[in-house]
N, C-alpha and C positions, 0 to 999 in steps of 0.2 A: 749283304750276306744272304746266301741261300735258304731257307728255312729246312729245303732238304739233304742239304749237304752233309750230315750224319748218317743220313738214311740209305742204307746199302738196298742197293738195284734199283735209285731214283731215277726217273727221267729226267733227260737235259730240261731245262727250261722251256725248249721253243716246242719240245712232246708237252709238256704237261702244263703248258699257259695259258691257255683256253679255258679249259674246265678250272685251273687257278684262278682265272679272274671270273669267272661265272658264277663259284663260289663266294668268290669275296664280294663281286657286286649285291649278289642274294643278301650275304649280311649285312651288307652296308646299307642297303635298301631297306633291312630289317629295322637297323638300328637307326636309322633316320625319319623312320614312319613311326616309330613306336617311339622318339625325342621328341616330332609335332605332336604325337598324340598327348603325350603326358603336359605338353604345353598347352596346349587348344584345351584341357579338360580343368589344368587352373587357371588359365582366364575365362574359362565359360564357354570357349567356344569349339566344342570335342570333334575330334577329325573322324567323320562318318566315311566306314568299310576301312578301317586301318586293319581289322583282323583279317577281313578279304586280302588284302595286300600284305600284309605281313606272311600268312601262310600261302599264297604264289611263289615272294621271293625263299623261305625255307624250303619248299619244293625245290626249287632251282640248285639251291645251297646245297640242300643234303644229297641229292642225284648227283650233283660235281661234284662232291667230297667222296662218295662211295665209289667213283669211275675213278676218280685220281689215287684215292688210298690203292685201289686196288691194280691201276697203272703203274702205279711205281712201287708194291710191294710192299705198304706200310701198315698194313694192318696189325694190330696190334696181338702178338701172340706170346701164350707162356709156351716153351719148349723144354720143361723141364724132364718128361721122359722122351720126348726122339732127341735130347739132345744127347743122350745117353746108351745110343742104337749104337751097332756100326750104319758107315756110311748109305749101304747097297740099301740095309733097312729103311734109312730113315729119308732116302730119298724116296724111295716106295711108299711112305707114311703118308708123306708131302705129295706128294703125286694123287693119294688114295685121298687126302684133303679137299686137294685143289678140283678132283674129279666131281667129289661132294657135293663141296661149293657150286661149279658151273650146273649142277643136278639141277641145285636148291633157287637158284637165278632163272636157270633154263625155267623152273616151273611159274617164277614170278612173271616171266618173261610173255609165258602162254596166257597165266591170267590176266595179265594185263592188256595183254593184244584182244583176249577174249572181250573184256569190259569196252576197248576203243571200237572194237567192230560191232558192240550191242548196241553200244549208247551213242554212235558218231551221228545217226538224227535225229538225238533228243534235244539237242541243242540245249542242253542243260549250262547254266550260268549263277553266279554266285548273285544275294539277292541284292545287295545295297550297291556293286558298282559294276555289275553283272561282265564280272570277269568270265568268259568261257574257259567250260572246263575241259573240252575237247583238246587245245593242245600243250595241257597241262597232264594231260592222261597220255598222251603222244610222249613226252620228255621221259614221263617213268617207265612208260615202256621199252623205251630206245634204251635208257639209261640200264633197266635190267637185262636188255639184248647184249651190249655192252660189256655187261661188268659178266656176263656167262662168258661171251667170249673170250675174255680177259682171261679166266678162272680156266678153260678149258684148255686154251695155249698153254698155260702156266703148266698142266696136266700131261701135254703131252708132248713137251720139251724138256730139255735136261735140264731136273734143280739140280743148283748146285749143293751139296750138302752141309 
């Protein structure tokens, strides 16, 4: 069964499987690192840099949930007053939204590019399993490049009402 198959304006599967399983690897990685951890800490013997590792794969996780929700339309909204417009308005609403949105990403999008181009030779790395941070700042920024462009199509193509 599809998990988005309720969800109106889903992507087919083979659009949104990638970032699907990028996602799901992220938590699965979460929840597997943080099941040795909780073991290795009652028998004595605690698994050093699991929180390094744990917040990489949530990086990965929450980037591919935020591109996919916003690929396939799912994000969570109350419509209780444009649901109440006519049409012409509340397509205008949605549009004046979605324009918002790609505003509010476009600016993530800058800072983040700003921080990859400041810091890309400080070769900066996490301290216990010296994860670099360099293309973990690369992911969220692609990721918020991304989810504007998403948001800015969305903007200036036909909603439907």
């Amino acid at each position: 069964m599809d998990p988005l198959e309720h969800v109106p304006g889903s992507a087919a599967p083979s659009r949104r499987g990638v970032l699907f399983h990028v996602g799901a690897g992220g938590l699965l990685t979460v929840m597997v690192v943080e099941t040795v951890s909780v073991i290795g800490r009652h028998i004595g013997s605690p698994l050093l840099g699991a929180l390094e590792l744990i917040q990489a794969a949530i990086l990965l996780a929450a980037c591919a949930a935020m591109a996919s929700t916003t690929a396939t339309d799912a994000h969570a909204t109350v419509h209780l007053v444009v649901d109440r417009l006519s049409a012409p308005v509340r397509t205008a609403l949605l549009r004046v939204g979605a324009a918002l949105s790609a505003l509010f990403f476009t600016a993530l999008f800058a800072g983040s590019l700003w921080l990859v181009f400041d810091f890309w030779h400080a070769h900066e790395q996490s301290e216990l399993l010296a994860i670099p941070f360099r293309p973990l700042r690369v992911i969220v920024t692609a990721s918020a490049g991304a989810i504007a462009v998403l948001f800015l199509r969305r903007a200036v193509r036909s909603t439907r009402p």
